[in-house]
C-alpha positions, 0 to 999 in steps of 0.5 A: 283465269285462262291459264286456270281453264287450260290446267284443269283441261289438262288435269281432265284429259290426262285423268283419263287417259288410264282408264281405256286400258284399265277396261282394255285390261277388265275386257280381255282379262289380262294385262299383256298391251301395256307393257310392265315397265311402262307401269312401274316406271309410271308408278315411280314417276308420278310418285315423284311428282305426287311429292314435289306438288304437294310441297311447293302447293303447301310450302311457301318457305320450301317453295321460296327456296326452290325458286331461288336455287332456279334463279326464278320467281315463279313456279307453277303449280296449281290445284288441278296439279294436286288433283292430277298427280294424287288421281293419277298415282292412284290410277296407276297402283290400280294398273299395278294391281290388274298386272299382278290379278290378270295373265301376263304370260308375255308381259314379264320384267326382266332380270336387267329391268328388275334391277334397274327399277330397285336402283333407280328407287333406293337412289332416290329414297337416299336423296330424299333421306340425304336432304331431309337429314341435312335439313335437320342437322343445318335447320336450313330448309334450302336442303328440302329445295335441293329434295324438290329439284331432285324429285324434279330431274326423276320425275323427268328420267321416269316420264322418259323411260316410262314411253320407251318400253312401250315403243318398243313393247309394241315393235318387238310384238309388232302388234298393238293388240291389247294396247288402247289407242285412247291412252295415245288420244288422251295422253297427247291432248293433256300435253297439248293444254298444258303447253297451251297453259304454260304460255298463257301464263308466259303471254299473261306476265309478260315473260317468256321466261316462265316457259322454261321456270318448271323445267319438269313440267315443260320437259313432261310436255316435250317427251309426251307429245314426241312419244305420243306421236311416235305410238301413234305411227305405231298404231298405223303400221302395227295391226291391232291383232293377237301376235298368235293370230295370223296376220292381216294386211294392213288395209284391213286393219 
């Protein structure tokens, strides 16, 4: 039941983490704090991880498969998970829309991240399209396993390189302006009780092994504290300033 509490503590705070920037964006009518990349990346990231929790939820044949390629009995995805991942796939199509709606005059892709993005997702549409066809011709559902450990490792290559544009968005600025700190509040207690989630569950079965069962969802937990932490700093050091305006000392801010 604890561990119940925990996932559906992350899945609230976590839900709200994009809308401080969604009303950011509505207030100042444009899109330039939140940098491009981080929302693309965010768009791909938790499509993957919309996927792959929807299966292993309602596959128990696929998830079954998967556990034993893990060499693990247990994988833990939970309904707050489905709730978290639909809402924020969503939330993000909905940041994508204010990009494109609003002024971003200063907030553009670049010719190196455009390709970047088309790779990355016709890599991954060739994976899924691979396992799926061998699924077909072999009528083995371990190749739909090998699928969900695919969207797995991408669903932790996008959360990672969805903060990093941002880190450095916000030093190549060297203003937050635009940018809501709330995301970073949000974002970092939704981290924290997934952990907490994690190791009730570990503490609960007597295994702390499970720690490390869903590698996405704990990896998910590292690079989202660590870069949360580091956004934070930024915060401090940055004024929260229009990088057309003159700058203020720091004390003032």
């Amino acid at each position: 039941m604890l561990e119940k509490i925990f996932g559906w503590c992350s899945f609230t705070f976590w839900s709200c983490v994009p809308y401080p920037q969604i009303y950011t964006n509505l207030k100042k009518k444009n899109s330039n704090g939140m940098s491009v990349n981080m929302i693309f990346f965010s768009l791909l990231q938790y499509t993957c991880y919309t996927l792959l929790s929807y299966i292993l939820y309602f596959s128990n044949t696929i998830k079954n498969n998967y556990q034993q390629i893990m060499k693990d009995n247990s994988t833990d995805i939970y309904l707050s998970d489905i709730f978290f991942s639909s809402h924020a796939l969503l939330s993000t199509l909905f940041l994508t829309f204010q990009y494109f709606y609003y002024n971003h005059s200063d907030n553009k892709l670049t010719m190196q991240s455009k390709i970047l993005l088309l790779t990355l997702t016709f890599i991954i549409l060739m994976q899924i399209v691979f396992c799926i066809i061998l699924y077909y011709i072999h009528n083995d559902s371990s190749y739909l396993a090998y699928m969900i450990l695919s969207l797995s490792i991408s669903h932790n290559i996008f959360t990672l390189f969805k903060y990093i544009p941002q880190v450095y968005y916000t030093y190549k600025r060297k203003s937050t302006d635009g940018w809501n700190i709330q995301n970073v509040n949000f974002d970092i207690l939704g981290g924290l009780f997934l952990l907490f989630e994690s190791i009730t569950t570990a503490v609960k079965k007597h295994e702390i092994k499970i720690l490390f069962s869903n590698i996405a969802k704990l990896n998910l937990i590292l690079i989202t504290i660590i870069f949360d932490i580091t956004m934070y700093i930024q915060y401090f050091i940055y004024p929260n300033i229009s990088i057309n305006s003159p700058k203020i000392p720091l004390l003032l801010h």
